[in-house]
C-alpha positions as CSV (number, residue, x, y, z in Angstrom):
1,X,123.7,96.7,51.8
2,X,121.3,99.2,53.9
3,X,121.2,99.2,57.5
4,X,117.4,97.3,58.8
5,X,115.6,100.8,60.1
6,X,113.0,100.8,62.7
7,X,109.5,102.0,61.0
8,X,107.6,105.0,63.3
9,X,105.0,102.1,63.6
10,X,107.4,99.1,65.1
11,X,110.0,99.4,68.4
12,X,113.0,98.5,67.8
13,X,112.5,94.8,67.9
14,X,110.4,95.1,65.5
15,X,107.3,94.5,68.2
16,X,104.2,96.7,66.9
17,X,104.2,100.3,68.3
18,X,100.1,100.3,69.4
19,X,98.9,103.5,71.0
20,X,95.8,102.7,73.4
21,X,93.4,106.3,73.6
22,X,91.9,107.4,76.7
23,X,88.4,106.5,77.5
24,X,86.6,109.4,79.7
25,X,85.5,108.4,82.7
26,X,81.9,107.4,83.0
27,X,79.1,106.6,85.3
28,X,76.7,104.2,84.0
29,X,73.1,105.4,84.7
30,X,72.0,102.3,86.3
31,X,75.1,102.5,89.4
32,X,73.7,102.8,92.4
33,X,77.0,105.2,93.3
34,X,77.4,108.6,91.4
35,X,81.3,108.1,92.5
36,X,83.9,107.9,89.9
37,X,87.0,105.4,90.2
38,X,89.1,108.3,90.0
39,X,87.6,109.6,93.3
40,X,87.2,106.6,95.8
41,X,91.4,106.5,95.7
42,X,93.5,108.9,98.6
43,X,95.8,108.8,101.0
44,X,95.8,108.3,104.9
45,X,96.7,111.5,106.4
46,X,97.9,109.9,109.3
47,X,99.8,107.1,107.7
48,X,100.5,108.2,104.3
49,X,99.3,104.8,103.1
50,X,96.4,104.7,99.9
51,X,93.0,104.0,100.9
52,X,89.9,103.6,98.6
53,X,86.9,105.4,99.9
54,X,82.9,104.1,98.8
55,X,79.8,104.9,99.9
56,X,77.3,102.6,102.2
57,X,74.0,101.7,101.9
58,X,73.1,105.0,104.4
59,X,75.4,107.0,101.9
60,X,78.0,107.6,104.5
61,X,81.8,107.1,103.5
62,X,83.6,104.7,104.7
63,X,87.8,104.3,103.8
64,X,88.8,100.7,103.2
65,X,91.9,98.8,102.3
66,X,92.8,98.4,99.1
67,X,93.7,95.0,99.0
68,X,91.6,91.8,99.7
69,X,92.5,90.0,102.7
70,X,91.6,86.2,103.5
71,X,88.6,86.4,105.4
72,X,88.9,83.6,107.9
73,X,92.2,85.8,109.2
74,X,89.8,88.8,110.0
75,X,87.1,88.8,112.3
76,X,83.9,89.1,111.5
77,X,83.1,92.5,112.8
78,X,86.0,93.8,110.2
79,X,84.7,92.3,107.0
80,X,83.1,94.2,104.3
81,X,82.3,93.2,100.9
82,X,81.4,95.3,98.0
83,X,78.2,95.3,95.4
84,X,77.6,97.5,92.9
85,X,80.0,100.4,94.0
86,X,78.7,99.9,97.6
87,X,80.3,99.2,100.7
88,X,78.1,96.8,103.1
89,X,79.6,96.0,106.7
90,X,79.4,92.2,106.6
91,X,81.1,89.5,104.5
92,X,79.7,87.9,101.7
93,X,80.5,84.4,102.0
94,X,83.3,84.1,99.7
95,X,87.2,83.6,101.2
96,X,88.0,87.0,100.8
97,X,86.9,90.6,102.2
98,X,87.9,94.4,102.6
99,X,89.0,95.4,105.7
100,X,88.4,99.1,107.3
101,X,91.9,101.2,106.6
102,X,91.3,102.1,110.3
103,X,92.0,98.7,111.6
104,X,94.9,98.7,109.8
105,X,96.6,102.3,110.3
106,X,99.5,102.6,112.0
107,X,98.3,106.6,113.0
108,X,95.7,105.0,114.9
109,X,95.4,103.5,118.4
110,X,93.3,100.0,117.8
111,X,90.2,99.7,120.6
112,X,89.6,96.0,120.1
113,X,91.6,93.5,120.1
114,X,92.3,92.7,116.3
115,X,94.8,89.2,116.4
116,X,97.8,88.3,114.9
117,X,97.3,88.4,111.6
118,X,96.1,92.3,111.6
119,X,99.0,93.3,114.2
120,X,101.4,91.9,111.5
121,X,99.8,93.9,108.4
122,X,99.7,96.8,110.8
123,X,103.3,96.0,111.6
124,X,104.4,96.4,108.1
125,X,102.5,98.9,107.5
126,X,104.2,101.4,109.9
127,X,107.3,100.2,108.6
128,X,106.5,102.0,105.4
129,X,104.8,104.9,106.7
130,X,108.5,105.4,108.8
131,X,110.7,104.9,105.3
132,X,107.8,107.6,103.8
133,X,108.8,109.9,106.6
134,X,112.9,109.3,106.5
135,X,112.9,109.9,102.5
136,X,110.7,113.1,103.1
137,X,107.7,111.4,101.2
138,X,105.3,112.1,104.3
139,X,104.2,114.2,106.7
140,X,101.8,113.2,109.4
141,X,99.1,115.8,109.8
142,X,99.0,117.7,112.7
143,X,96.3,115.9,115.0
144,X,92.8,117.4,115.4
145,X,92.0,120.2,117.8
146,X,89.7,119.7,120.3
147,X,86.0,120.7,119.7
148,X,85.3,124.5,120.7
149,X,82.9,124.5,123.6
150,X,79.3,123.8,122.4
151,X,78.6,127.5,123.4
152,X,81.1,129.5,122.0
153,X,81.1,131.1,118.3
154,X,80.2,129.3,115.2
155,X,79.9,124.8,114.8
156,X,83.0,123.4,112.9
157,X,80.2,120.8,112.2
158,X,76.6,122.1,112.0
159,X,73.8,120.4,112.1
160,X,71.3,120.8,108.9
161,X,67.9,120.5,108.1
162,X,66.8,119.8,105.2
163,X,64.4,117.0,102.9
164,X,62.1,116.4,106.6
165,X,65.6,115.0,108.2
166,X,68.4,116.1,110.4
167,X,72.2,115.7,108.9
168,X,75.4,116.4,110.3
169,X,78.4,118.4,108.2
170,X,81.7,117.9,108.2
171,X,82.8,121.0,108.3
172,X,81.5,124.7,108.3
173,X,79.1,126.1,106.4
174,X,80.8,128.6,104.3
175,X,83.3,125.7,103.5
176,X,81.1,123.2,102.6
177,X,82.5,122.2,98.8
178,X,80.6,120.7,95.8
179,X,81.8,117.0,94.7
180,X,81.4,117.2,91.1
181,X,83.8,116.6,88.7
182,X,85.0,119.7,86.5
183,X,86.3,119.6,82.8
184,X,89.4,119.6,83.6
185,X,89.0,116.6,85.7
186,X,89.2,117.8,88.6
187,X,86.8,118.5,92.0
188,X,84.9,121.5,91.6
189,X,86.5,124.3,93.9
190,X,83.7,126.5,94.0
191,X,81.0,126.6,97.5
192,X,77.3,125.0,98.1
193,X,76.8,128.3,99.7
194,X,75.7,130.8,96.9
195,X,75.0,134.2,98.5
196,X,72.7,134.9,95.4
197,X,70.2,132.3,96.5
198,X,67.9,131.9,99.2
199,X,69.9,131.0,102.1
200,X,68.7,129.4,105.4
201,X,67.8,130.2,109.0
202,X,69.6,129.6,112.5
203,X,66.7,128.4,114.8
204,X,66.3,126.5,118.2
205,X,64.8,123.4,117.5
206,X,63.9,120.5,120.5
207,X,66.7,117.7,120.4
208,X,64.4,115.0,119.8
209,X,65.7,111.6,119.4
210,X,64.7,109.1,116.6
211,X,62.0,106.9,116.9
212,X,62.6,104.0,119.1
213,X,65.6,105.7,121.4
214,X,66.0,107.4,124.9
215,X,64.5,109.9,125.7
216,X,66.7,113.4,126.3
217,X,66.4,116.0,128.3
218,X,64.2,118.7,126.8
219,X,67.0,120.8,125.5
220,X,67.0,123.1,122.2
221,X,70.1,123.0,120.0
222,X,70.8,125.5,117.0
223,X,70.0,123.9,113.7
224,X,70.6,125.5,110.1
225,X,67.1,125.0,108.7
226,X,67.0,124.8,105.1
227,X,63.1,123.3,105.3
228,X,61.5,126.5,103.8
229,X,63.9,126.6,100.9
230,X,62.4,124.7,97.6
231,X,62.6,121.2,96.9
232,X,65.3,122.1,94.6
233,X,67.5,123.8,97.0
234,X,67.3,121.2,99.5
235,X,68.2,118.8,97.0
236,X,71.0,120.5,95.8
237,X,72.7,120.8,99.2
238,X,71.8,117.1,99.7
239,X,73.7,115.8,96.8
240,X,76.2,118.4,97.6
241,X,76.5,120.4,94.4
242,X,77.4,124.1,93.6
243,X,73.9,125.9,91.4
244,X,76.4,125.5,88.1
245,X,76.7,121.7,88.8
246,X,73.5,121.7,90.4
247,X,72.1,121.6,86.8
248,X,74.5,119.5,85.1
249,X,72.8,115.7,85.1
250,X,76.1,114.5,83.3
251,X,79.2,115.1,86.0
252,X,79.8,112.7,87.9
253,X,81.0,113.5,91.9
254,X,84.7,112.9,92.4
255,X,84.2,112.9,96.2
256,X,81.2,111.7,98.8
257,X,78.9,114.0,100.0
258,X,79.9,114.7,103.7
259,X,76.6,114.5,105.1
260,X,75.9,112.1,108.3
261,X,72.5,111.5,109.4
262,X,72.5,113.6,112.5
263,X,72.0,111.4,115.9
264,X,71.7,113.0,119.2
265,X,72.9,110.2,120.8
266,X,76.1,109.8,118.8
267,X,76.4,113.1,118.1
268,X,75.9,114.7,121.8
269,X,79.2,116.9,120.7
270,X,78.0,118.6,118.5
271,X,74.9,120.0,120.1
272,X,75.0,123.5,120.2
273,X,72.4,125.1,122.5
274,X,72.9,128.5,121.7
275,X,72.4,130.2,118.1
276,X,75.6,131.6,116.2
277,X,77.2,134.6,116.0
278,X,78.2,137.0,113.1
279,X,81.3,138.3,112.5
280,X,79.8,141.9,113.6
281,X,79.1,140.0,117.1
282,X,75.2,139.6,116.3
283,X,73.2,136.4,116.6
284,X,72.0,134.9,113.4
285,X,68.2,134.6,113.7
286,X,66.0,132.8,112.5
């Protein structure tokens, strides 16, 4: 007799052996979200826990659990449904609903009262994010510094101009980094600053409020106007892109654009009523 060999194309149970191929990521071109799967999934800084990031209807990100939760447990200020790759902040009649990871992280200091159900999950929560830290899986980040006086050097957060509408970065200029998705898979590394192009002006422009709000003070605040620049450009830094990926129509963006509509009434922090500085201790002007 001859021992029963396994075939290459059978385990050893004789189960067949099936190897699945990789399917590329795609977007389709009807989505309403340019985001990949790949890129709505990262973890809380604070808590070390995954969250799943999508874009709302203003294009802003928001971070939401990744698990559905019974809606009639949640209040209704906390639900969120999904549609089409968007996030909306309401529920959508069914007996579930996503929940904002902030409600839930244990890094965070709640400002409403949230119930029983929600202290629980955040209960276990921080159980986890304490095991992460004991098995040296985590480590907190360092909390935020304080905003630099609205006077002093350059905005960690400028405000931009660009496409007839005011927008808030979240973070400096020069660091600013494209979203798209690279060959490799990976986000793009390289800046939305090019210093071969056309760049913008610091100015002093009224802090006007949007139509229908208070009135402010007449004060001017230093804006980074991009106005003057082509449609193109503009575009370009709206969507958030490097000029390589600028012109690609076929990568997809592994990461929201960081842009918030700017508000002076939300955003009285980051007025800055004096222009920038260069390194060389010269204003920037326009």
């Amino acid at each position: 007799m001859h021992p029963n060999t396994a075939s290459a194309i059978c385990h050893w149970d004789g189960s067949p052996r099936t190897a699945h191929s990789r399917r590329p990521l795609r977007v389709s071109a009807i989505s309403p979200s340019r985001l990949l799967r790949t890129g709505r999934s990262g973890r809380c800084r604070q808590c070390g826990h995954r969250i799943d990031r999508y874009q709302r209807a203003d294009q802003r990100p928001v971070a939401l659990h990744p698990t559905e939760l019974d809606a009639s447990q949640i209040p209704a200020f906390y639900r969120w449904h999904l549609s089409g790759g968007i996030a909306y902040s309401h529920g959508d009649g069914s007996a579930w609903c996503r929940i904002p990871h902030r409600a839930l992280c244990p890094g965070r200091t709640p400002t409403v009262q949230t119930g029983p159900y929600i202290e629980s999950l955040r209960r276990q929560l921080a159980v986890r994010t304490r095991r992460l830290i004991e098995a040296g899986q985590f480590t907190p980040a360092p909390p935020t510094a304080c905003e630099p006086p609205a006077d002093s050097g350059r905005p960690t957060r400028p405000v931009v101009q660009l496409l007839l509408g005011r927008y808030l970065a979240d973070a400096p200029l020069e660091t600013i980094r494209c979203v798209a998705q690279t060959r490799q898979r990976h986000r793009c590394p390289q800046p939305v600053l090019d210093p071969s192009r056309s760049r913008g002006a610091w100015t002093l422009l009224p802090a006007s409020p949007q139509r229908g709000q208070l009135s402010l003070p007449a004060t001017l605040m230093a804006v980074y106007d991009l106005s003057r620049l082509p449609y193109a450009e503009q575009l370009r830094w709206r969507i958030q892109r490097c000029p390589a990926h600028a012109a690609t129509l076929g990568a997809a963006d592994l990461a929201p654009a960081g842009w918030q509509v700017f508000d002076p009434l939300l955003h009285t922090a980051h007025l800055h009523t004096r222009l920038p500085h260069t390194p060389s201790g010269h204003r920037e002007e326009a």
